[in-house]
N, C-alpha and C positions, 0 to 999 in steps of 0.2 A: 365748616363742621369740624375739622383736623387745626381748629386755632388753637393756640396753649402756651402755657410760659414753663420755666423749666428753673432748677436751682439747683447748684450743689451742695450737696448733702454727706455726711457719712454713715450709713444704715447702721443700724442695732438690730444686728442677727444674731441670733444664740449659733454658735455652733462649737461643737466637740472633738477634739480632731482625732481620727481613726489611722489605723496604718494602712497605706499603700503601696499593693507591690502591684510590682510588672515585669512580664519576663518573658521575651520569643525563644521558647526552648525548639532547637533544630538539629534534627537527627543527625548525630556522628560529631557535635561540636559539644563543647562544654557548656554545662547551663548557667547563667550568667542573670542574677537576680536584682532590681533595683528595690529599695523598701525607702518608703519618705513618710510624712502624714498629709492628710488631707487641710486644706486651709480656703479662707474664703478670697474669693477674686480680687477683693482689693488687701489681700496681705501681702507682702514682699515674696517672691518666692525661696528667699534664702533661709527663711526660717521652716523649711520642711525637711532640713534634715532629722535624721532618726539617730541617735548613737550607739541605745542600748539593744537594738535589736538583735535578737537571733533566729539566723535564717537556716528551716530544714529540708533536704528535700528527699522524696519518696518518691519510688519505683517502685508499682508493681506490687505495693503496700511495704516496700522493704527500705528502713532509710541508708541512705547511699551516702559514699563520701565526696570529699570535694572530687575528686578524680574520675568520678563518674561521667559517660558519655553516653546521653539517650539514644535509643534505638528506634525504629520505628514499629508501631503497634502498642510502646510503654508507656502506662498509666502512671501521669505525672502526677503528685500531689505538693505542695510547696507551701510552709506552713512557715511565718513570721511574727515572733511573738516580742513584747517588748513590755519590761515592768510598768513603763506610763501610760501607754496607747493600746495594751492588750493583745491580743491575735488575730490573725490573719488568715484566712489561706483561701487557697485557688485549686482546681483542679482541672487538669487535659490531659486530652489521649493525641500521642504521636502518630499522624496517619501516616500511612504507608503513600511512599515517593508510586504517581501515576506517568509510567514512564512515554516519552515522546514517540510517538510512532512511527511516523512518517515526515519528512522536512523536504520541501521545495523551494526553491529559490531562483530568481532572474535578475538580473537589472538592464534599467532602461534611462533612458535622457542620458548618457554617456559623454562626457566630453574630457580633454586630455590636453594640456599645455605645459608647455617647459618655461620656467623662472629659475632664477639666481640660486634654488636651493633645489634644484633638481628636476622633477616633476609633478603634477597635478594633475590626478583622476577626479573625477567629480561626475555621480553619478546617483539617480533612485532606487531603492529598492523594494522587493517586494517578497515577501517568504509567506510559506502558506506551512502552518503547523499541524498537523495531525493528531490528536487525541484519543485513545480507545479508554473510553469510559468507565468503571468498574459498577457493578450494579447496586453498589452502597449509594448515601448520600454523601457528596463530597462537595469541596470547596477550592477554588483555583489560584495564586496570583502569577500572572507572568512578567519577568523582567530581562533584562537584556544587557550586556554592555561588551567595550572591545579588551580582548585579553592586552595588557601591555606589551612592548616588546622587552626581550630577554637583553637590556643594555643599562650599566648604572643610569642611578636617578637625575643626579646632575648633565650629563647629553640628553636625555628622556625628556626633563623639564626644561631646556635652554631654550632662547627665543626661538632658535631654528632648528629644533632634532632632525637630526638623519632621516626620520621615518616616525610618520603620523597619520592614523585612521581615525573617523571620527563616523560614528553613522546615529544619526539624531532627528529629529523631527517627528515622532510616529505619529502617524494618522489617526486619532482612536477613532475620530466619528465614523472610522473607514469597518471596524467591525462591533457588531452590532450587538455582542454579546457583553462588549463592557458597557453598557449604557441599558442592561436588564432590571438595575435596582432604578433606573430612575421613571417614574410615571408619567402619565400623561399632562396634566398639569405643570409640572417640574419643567417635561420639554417646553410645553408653551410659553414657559413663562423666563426660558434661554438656560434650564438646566444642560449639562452638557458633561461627558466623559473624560475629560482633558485629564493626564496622572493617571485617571484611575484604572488600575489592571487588574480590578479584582473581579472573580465572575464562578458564578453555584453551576450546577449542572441539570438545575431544576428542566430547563430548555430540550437535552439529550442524557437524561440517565441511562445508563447501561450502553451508552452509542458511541459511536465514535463521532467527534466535532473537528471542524478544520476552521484553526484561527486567521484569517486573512490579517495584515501586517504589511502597513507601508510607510517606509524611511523617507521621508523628502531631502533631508542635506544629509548627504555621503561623499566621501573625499579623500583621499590616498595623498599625502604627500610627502616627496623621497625619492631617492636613487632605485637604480637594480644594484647596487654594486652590496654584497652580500644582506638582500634585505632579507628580513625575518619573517616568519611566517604572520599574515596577515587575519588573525583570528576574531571571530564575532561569537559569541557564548550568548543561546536562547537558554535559557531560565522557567521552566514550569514548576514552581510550588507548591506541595500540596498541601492546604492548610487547616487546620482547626477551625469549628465553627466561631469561636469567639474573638479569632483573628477579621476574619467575615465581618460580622456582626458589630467589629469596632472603627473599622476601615471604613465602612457602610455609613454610621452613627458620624464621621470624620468627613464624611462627604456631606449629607445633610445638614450637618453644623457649618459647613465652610462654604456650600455653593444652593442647599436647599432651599426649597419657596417657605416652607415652615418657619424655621429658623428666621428668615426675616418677616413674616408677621411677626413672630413673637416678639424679636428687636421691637415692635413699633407697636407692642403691646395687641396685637390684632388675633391674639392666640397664645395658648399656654407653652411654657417652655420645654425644650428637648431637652432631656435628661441625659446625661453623658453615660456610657455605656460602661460597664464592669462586670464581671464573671468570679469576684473575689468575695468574702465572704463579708468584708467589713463594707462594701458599696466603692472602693475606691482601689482603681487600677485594674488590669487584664493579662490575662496568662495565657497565653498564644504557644502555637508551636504548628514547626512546616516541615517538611523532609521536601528535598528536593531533586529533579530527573535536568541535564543537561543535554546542549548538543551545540555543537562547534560549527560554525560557517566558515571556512577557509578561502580568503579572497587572493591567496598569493599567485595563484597561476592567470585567475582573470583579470588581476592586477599588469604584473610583466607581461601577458599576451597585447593588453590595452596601450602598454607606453612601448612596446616593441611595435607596434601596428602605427604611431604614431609617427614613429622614427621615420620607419621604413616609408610613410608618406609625405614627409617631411626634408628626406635630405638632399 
């Protein structure tokens, strides 16, 4: 019934190209706007540059200059006009940073050995994050990564730096909250959370949520001899709905059971996600709350404990 032949072809689609902006505006940074045109799938994509454009942007209804830094609460409007393609615009409100509440943290599978460039921790980890909710409608992403050490780049990047943390592998299927947009069908059919850290609070409005978090490969490797403080930075941002909404759309297009009927004709197509007024591109914006994990004392207690059973 699924028999067929197939030919290539090159379609005759009308299409008109419109302008496309996009921009993650992030409280206390400068706002940084991309403007292209829209083109069909099979054009090259170097021909979407835009030359004549001019890009405005508003706070608050007040247009700002380049030097302006958003704040959080300010109504962005971001307006890009251009003599051949016409105008543009977008508009977001900068949410207010939902700060971290509570942070716990252990590690387990611990193991410790010395080579040629010092030592090696090698351990899992597991943090459990705390959230106190705010009784708006909000929107989450969380990220993570290791602060560098304070030593130029070239020893930092060399085959064997001094001193290296790496903490990677996160769990996602481990909490259950990133894996909210996907349905039941989706699972059945091997949809899955991998990447995705985006998550609403439709689950615990107004409540406080604890995000469980677990690293499979973590690893220290390095001297004691003046190491630097061993830092891990959790990331909770808090985001605009059309950052949501496009993240969402990016997971469905990349890993959704939809998207491939449609590939195979068995269903109508997913329409690519936009909040701009011409249909092409998204205007996003996050303010962000931190919190540091400091491994350097569970660090040198672990390779001093190793020594000491060791010599």
């Amino acid at each position: 019934m699924l028999a067929g032949c197939e030919e290539v072809f090159t379609p005759d689609m009308p299409h008109t190209p419109v302008l496309c902006v996009n921009s993650l505006v992030s409280a206390g940074k400068p706002v940084e706007v991309s403007v292209s045109k829209s083109r069909l799938y099979t054009d090259p994509a170097d021909k979407s540059e835009v030359k004549d454009a001019v890009v405005n942007i508003y706070a608050n209804g007040q247009l700002q200059l380049d030097s302006y830094t958003p704040k959080e609460g300010d109504e962005i409007r971001i307006v890009a006009q251009s003599s051949t393609l016409g105008m543009a615009n977008a508009e977001v409100n900068v949410p207010k940073a939902v700060p971290i509440h509570k942070v716990n943290w252990e590690t387990h599978d611990v193991n410790c050995w010395q080579n040629d460039y010092g030592y090696t921790v090698q351990f899992k980890l597991k943090v459990q994050i705390t959230i106190s909710d705010p009784t708006e409608e909000n929107y989450y992403k969380f990220s993570s990564k290791v602060d560098e050490a304070d030593i130029d780049d070239e020893t930092l990047y060399s085959p064997h730096p001094p001193y290296q943390l790496i903490i990677s592998e996160l769990q996602y299927d481990l909490e259950p909250i990133f894996s909210e947009h996907i349905g039941v069908f989706e699972s059945i059919m091997g949809g899955d959370a991998y990447g995705f850290t985006f998550f609403s609070d439709r689950q615990f409005a107004g409540r406080a949520y604890t995000l469980n978090l677990q690293y499979n490969n973590c690893w220290f490797q390095g001297t004691l001899d003046e190491m630097p403080d061993c830092k891990f930075t959790l990331t909770l941002n808090s985001i605009s709905p059309s950052y949501y909404n496009w993240a969402n759309y990016v997971w469905q297009r990349d890993n959704g059971t939809l998207t491939e009927l449609s590939d195979y004709g068995f269903g109508d197509p997913i329409w690519g996600y936009s909040n701009c007024t011409s249909g092409a591109g998204v205007v996003a914006a996050q303010s962000s709350a931190e919190y540091a994990i400091n491994f350097t004392d569970f660090i040198e207690e672990t390779i001093t404990n190793y020594k000491n059973n060791n010599q």
